[in-house]
GUGULO-594898 format. One record per residue: x, z, y of N, C-alpha, C in turn. Coordinates in Angstrom, 3 decimals. Layout:
BEGIN
       n.c1       n.c3       n.c2      ca.c1      ca.c3      ca.c2       c.c1       c.c3       c.c2
          X          Z          Y          X          Z          Y          X          Z          Y
...
//
This chain:
BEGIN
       n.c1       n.c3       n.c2      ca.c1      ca.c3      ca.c2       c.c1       c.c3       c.c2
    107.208     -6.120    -63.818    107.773     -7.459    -63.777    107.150     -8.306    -64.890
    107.599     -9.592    -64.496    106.713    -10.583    -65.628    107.999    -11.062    -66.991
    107.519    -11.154    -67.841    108.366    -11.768    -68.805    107.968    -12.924    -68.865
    109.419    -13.821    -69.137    109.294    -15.624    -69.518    110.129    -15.695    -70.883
    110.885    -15.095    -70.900    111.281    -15.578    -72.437    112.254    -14.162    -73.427
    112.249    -14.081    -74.277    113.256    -13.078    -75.255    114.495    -14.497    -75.872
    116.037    -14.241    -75.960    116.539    -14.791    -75.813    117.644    -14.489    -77.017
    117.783    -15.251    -78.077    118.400    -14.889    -79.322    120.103    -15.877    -78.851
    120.882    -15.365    -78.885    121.872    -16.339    -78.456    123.229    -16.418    -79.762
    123.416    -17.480    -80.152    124.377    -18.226    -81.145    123.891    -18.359    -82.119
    122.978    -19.660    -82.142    122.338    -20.392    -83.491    123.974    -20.792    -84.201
    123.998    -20.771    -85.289    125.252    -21.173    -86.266    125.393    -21.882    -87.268
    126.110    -22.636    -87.634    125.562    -23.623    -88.748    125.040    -22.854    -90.105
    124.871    -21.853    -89.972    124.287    -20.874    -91.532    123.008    -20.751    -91.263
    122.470    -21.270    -90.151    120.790    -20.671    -89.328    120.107    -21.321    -89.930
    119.155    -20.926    -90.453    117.778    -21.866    -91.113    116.980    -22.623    -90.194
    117.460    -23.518    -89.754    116.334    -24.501    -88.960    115.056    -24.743    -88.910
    114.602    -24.523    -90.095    113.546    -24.603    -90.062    112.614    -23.258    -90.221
    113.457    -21.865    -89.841    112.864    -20.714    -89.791    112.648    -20.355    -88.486
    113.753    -20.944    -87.841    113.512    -21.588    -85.937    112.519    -21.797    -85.757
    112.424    -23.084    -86.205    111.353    -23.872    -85.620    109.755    -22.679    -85.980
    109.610    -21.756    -87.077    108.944    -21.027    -87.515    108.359    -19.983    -86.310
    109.447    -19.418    -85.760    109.337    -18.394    -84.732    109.274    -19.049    -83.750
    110.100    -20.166    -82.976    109.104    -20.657    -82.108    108.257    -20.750    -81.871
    107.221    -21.311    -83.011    105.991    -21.968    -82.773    105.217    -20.568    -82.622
    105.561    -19.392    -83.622    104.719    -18.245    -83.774    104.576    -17.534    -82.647
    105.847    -17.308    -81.911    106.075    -16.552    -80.610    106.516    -17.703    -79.379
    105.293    -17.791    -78.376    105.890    -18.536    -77.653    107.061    -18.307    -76.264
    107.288    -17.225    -76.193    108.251    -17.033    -74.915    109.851    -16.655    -75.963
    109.806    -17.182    -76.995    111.089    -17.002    -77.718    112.029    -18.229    -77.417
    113.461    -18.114    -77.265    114.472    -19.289    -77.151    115.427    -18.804    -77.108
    116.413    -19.868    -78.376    117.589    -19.838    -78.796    118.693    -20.390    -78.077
    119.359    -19.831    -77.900    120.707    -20.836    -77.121    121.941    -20.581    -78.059
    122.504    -21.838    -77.774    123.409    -22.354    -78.567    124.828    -22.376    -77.592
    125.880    -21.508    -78.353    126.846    -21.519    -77.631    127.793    -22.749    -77.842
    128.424    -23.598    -76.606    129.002    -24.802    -76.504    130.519    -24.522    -76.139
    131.369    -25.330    -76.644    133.022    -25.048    -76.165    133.857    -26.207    -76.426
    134.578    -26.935    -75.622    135.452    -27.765    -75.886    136.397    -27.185    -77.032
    136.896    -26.019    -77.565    137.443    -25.442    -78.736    136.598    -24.659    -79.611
    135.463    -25.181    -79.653    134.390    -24.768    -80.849    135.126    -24.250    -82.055
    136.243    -25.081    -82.672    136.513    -25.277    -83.695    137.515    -23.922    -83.792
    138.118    -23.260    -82.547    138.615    -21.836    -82.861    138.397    -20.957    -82.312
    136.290    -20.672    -82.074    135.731    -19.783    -81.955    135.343    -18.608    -82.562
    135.197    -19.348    -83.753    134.267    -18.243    -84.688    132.887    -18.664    -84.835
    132.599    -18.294    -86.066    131.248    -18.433    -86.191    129.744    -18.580    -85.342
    130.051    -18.115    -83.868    129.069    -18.046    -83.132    129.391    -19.605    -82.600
    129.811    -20.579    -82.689    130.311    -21.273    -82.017    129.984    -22.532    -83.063
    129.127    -23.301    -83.475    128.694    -24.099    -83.992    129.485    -25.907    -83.686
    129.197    -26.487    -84.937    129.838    -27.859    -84.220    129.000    -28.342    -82.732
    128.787    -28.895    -82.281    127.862    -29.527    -81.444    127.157    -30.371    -82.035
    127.414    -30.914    -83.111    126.784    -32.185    -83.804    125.354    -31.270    -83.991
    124.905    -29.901    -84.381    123.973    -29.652    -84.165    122.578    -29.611    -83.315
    123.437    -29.901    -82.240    122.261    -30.543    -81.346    121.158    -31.247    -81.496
    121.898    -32.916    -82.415    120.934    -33.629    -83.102    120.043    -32.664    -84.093
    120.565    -32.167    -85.042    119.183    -31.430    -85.831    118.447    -30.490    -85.147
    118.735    -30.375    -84.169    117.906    -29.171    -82.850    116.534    -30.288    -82.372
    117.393    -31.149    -82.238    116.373    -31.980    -81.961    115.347    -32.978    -82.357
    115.662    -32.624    -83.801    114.599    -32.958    -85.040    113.490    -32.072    -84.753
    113.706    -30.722    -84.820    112.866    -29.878    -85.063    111.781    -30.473    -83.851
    111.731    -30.842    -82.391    111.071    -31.041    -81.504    110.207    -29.974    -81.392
    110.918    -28.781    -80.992    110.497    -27.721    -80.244    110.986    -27.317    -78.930
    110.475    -26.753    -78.304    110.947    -26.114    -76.971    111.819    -24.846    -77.192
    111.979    -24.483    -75.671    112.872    -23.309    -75.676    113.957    -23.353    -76.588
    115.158    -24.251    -76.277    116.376    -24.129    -76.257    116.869    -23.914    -74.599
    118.433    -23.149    -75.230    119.566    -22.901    -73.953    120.534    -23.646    -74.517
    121.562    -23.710    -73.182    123.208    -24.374    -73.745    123.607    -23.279    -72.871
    124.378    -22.369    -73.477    125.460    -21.579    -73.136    126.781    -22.313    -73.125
    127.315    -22.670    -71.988    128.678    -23.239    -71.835    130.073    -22.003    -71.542
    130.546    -22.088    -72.619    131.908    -21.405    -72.177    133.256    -22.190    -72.098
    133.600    -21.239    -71.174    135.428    -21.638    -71.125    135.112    -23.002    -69.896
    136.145    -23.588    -70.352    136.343    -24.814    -69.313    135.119    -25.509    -69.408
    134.390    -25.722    -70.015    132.778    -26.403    -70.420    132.011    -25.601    -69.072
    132.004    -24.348    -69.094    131.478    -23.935    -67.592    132.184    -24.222    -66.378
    133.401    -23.827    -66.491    134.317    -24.194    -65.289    133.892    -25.761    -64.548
    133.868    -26.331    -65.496    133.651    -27.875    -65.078    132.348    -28.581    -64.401
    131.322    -27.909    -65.030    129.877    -27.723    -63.853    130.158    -26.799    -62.884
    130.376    -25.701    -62.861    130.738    -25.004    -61.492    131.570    -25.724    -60.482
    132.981    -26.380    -61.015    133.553    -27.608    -60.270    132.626    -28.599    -59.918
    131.550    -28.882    -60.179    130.967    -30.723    -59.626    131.232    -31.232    -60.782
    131.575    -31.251    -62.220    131.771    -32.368    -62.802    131.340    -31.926    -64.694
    130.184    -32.273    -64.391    129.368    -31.869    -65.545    129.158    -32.948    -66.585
    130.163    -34.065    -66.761    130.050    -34.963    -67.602    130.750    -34.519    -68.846
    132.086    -33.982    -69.221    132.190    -33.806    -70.198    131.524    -32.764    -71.100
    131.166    -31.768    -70.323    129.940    -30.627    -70.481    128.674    -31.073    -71.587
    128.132    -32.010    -71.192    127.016    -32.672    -71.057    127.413    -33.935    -73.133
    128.596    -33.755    -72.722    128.997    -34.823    -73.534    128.956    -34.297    -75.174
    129.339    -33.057    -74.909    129.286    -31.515    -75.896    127.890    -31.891    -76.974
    126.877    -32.552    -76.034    125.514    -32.555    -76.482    125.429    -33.756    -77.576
    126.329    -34.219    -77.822    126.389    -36.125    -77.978    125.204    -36.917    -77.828
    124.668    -36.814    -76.817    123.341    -37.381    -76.594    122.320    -36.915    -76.586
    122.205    -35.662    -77.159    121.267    -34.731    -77.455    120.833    -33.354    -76.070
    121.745    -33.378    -75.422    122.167    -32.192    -74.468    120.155    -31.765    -74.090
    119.040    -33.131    -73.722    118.148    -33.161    -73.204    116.903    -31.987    -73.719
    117.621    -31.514    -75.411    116.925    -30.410    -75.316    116.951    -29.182    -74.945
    117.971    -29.430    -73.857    117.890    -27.477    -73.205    117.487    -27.791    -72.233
    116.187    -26.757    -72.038    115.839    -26.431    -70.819    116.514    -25.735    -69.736
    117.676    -25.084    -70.192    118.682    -24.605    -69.013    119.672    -24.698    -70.106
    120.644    -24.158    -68.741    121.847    -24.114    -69.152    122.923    -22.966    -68.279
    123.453    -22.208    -69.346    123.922    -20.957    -68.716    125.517    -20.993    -68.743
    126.114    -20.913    -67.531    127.753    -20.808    -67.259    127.998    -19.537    -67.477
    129.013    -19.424    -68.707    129.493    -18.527    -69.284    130.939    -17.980    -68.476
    131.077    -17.629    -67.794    132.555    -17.792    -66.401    132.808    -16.407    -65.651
    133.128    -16.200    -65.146    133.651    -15.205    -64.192    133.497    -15.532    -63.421
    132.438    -15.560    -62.400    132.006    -15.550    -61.366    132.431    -14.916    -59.855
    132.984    -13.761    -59.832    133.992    -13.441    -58.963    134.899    -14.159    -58.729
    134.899    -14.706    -56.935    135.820    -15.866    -56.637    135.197    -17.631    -56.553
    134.281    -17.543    -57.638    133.935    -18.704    -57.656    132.815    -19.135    -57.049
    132.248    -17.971    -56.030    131.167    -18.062    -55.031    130.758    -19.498    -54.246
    131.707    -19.829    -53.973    131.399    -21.275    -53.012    131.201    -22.715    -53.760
    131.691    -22.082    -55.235    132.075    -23.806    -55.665    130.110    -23.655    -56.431
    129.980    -21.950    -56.785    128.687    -21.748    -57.383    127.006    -22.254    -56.750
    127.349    -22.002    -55.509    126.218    -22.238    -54.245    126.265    -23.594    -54.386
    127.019    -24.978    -54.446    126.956    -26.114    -54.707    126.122    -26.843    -55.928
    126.076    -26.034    -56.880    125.962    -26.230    -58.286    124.679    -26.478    -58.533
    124.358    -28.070    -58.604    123.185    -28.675    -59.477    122.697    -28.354    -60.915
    121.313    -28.559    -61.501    121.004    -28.097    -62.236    121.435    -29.488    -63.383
    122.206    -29.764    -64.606    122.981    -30.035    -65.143    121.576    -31.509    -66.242
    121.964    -32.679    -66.286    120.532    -33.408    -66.192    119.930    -32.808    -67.266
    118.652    -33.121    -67.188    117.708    -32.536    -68.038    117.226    -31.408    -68.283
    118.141    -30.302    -67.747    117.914    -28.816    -67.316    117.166    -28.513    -65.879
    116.176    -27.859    -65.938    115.500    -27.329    -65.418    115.813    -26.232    -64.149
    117.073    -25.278    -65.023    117.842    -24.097    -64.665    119.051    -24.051    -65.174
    119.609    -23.883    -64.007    121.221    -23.010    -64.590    121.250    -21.914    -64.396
    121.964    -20.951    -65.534    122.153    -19.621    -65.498    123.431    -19.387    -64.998
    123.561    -18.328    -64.385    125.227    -17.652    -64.028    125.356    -16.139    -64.750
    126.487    -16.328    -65.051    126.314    -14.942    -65.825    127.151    -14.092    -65.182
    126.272    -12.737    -64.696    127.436    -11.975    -63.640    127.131    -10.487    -64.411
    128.621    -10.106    -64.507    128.866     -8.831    -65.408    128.455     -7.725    -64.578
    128.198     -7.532    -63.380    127.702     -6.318    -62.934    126.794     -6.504    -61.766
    125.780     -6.051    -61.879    124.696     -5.899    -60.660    124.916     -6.031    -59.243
    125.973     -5.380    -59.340    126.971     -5.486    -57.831    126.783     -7.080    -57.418
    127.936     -7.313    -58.279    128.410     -8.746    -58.305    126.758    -10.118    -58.052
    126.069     -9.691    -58.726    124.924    -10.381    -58.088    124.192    -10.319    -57.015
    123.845     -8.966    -56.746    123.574     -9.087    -55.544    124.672     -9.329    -53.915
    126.166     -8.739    -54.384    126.767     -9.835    -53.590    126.430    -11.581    -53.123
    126.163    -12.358    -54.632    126.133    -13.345    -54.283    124.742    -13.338    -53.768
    123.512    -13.140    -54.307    122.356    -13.326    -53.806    122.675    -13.102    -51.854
    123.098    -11.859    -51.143    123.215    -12.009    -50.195    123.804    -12.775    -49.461
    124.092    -13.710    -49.530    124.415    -15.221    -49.215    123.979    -16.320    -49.093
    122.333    -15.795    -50.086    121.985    -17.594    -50.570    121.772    -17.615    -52.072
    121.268    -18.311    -52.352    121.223    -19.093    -54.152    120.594    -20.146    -53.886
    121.433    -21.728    -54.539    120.991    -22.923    -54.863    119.565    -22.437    -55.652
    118.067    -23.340    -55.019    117.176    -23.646    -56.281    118.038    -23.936    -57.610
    117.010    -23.027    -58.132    116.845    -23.877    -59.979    117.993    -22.970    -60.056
    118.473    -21.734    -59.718    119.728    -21.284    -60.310    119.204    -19.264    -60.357
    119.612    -19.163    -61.651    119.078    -17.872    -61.764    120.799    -16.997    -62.664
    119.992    -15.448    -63.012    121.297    -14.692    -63.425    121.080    -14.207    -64.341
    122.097    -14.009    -65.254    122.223    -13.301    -66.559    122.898    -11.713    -65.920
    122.822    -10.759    -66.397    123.368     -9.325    -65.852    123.683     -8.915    -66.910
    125.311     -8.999    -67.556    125.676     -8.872    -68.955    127.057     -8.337    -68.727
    127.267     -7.435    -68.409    128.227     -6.300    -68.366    129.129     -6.392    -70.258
    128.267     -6.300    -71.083    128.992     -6.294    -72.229    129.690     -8.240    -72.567
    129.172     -9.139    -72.233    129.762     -9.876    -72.732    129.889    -10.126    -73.843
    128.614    -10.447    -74.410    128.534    -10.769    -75.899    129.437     -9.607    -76.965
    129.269     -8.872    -76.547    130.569     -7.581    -77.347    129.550     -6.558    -77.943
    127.793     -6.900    -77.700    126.783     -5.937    -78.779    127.116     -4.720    -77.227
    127.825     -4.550    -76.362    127.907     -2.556    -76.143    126.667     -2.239    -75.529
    126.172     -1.557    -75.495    124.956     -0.518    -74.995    125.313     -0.484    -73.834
    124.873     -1.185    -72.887    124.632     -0.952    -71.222    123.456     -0.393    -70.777
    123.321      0.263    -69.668    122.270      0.914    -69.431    121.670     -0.397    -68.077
    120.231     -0.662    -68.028    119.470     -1.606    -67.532    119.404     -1.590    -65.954
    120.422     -2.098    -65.285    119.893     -1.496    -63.747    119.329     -2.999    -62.560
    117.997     -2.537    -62.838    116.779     -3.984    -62.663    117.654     -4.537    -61.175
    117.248     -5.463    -60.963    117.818     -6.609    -59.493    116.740     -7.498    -59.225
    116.271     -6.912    -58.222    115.389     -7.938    -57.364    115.526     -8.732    -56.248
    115.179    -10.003    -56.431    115.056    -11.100    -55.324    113.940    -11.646    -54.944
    113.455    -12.110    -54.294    112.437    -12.913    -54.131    112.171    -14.519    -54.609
    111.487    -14.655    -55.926    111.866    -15.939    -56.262    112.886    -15.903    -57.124
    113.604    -15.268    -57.485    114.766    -15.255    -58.291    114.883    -14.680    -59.929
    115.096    -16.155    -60.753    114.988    -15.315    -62.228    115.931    -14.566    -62.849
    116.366    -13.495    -63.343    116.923    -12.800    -63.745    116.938    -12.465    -65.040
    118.045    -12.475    -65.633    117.758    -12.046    -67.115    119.025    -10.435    -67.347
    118.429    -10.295    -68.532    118.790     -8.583    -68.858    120.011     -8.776    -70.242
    121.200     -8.413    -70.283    121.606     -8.336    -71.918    122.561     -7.046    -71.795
    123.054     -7.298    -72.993    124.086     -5.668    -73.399    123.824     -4.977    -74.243
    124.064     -5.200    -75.704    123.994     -4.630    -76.648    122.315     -4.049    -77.043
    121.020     -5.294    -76.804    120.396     -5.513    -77.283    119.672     -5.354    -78.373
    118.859     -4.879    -79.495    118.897     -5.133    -80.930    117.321     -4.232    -81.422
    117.320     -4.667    -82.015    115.707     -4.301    -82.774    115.699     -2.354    -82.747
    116.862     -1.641    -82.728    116.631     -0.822    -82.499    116.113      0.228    -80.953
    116.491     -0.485    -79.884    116.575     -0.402    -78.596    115.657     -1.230    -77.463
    115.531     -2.524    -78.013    114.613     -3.360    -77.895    113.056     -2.830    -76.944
    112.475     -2.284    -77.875    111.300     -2.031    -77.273    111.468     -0.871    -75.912
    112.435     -0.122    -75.614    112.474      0.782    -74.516    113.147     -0.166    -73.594
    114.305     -0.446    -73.482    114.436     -1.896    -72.751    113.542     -2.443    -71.928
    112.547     -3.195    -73.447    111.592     -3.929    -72.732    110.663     -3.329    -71.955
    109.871     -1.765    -72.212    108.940     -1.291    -71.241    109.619     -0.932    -70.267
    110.703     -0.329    -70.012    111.344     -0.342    -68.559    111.140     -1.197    -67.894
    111.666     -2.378    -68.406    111.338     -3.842    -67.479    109.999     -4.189    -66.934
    109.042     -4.348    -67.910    107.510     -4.660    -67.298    107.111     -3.411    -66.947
    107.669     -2.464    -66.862    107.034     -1.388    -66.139    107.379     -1.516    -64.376
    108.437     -1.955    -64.556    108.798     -2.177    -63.447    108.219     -2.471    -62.146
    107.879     -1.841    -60.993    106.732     -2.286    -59.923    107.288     -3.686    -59.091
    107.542     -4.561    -60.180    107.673     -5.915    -59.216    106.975     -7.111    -59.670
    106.482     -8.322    -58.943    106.116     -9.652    -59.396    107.237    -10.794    -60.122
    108.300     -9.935    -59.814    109.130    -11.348    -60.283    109.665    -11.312    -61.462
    110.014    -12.595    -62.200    109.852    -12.509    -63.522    111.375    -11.944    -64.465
    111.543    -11.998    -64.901    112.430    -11.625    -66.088    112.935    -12.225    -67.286
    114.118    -12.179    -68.243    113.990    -12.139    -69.181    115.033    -11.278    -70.486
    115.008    -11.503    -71.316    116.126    -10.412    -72.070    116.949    -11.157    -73.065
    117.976    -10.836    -73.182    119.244    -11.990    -74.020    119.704    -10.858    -74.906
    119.955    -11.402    -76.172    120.792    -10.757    -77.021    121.387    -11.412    -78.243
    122.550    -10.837    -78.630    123.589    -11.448    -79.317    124.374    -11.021    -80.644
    125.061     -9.985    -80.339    125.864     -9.428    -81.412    124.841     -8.464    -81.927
    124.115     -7.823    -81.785    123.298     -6.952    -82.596    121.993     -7.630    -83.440
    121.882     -9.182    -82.970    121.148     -9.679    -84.424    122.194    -10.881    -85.228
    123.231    -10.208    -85.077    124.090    -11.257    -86.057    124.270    -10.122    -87.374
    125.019    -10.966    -88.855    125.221     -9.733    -89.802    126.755     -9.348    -89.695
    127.031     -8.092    -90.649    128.051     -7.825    -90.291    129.662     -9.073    -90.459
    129.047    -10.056    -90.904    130.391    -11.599    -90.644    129.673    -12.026    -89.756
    128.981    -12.125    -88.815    128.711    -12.489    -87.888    128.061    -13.587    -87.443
    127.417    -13.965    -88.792    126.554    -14.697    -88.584    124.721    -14.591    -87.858
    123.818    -15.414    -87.327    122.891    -15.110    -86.791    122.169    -14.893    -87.847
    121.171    -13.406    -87.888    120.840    -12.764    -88.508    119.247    -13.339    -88.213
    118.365    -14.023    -89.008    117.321    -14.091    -88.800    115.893    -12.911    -89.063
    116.524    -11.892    -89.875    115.682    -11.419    -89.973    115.259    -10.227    -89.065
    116.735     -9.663    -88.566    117.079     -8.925    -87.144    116.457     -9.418    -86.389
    116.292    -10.969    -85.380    115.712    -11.643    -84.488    114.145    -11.403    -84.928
    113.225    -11.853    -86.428    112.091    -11.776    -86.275    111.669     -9.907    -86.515
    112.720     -9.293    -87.038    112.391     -7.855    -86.312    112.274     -7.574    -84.920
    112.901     -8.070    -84.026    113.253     -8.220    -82.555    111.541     -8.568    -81.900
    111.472     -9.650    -82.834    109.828    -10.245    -82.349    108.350     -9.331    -82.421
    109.172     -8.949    -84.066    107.666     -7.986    -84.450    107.248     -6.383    -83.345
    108.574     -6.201    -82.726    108.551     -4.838    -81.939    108.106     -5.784    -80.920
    108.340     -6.500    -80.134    107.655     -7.007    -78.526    106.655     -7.503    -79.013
    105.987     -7.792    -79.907    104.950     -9.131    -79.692    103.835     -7.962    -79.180
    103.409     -6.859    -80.206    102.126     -5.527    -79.344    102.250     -5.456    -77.641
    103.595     -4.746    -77.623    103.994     -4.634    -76.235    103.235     -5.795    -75.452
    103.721     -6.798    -75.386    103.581     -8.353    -74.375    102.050     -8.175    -75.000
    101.509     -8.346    -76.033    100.238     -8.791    -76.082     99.416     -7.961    -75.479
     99.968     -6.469    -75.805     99.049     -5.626    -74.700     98.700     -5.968    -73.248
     99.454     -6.616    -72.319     99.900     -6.908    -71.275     98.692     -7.871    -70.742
     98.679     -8.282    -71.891     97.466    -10.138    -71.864     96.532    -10.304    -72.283
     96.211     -8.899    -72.393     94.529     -8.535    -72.821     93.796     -7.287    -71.595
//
């Protein structure tokens, strides 16, 4: 399979911005997503003001996500992606996607409707078990709409990788993720005998133990794939 991006998820207001912008530029299939919530304020640390957006968008780099949770997803899955959007204060235009953080079981019909959110490219759905995706895939998928396969739920646990193929369809990989595990992960995946592309998300295993995003975990994360992938492209 092909890789498009490695996926560090909950930039936090403790994140060095400008160590971002560092690994971006160094590694290009790297991107941060930023988790969004109408109750930001009694998340926890992974859960940043939104006012960050604007300094996201100083940096003028690529590869950002908006991870929407709670009612912030509910509300694009409903048709009504304005207050969502609003999260961004004007800024929303630097994510290239945007991933509904939701329970997806049940919400099949309102999901198949679901436009890609402005300025996003892609929406992600995040479906906790393989099952559950390829249920929906056998139905259909709106363009521009791809899957997260995250059984742990931002909770760091060690899931074991069980690949999902579609035709055309992007897929991403998470579940307790982390510089230690990382590189077997990843050769499973591009070992994989398929054309379609991929990518890998992770969360609680590069934060520190308060839970903040751990930058040096993430550019450990980098230094194990970058051989791997470069091998690939030579």
């Amino acid at each position: 399979m092909k890789l498009t991006y490695i996926t560090f998820t909950g930039i936090d207001e403790h994140t060095d911005l400008s160590r971002v912008k560092y690994l971006n530029e160094r590694y290009p299939y790297v991107e941060f997503g930023v988790l969004l919530s109408y109750n930001w304020k009694d998340n926890g640390h992974r859960f940043p003001n939104p006012r960050i957006c604007e300094a996201l968008a100083e940096l003028d780099i690529g590869h950002f996500s908006a991870h929407l949770c709670g009612q912030a997803a509910i509300d694009v899955a409903k048709g009504d992606d304005s207050a969502s959007i609003a999260l961004g204060g004007g800024y929303f235009f630097i994510f290239s996607r945007c991933q509904l953080n939701l329970c997806a079981r049940g919400m099949f019909d309102d999901l198949r409707k679901v436009l890609p959110p402005l300025f996003c490219r892609e929406v992600i759905v995040q479906m906790n078990t393989p099952e559950l995706c390829r249920q929906y895939l056998s139905g259909g998928s709106p363009e521009k709409m791809s899957f997260l396969l995250d059984a742990s739920g931002g909770r760091g646990i060690d899931t074991p990788i069980n690949i999902v193929t579609s035709p055309g369809i992007h897929i991403g990989y998470a579940g307790g993720i982390g510089p230690d595990n990382v590189e077997m992960k990843l050769r499973k995946l591009l070992e994989y005998p398929s054309n379609e592309s991929f990518w890998i998300d992770m969360e609680t295993r590069v934060r520190t133990d308060d839970d903040w995003l751990d930058l040096d975990k993430v550019e450990r994360v980098l230094e194990i794939c970058a051989p791997i992938i470069n091998s690939l492209n030579n």
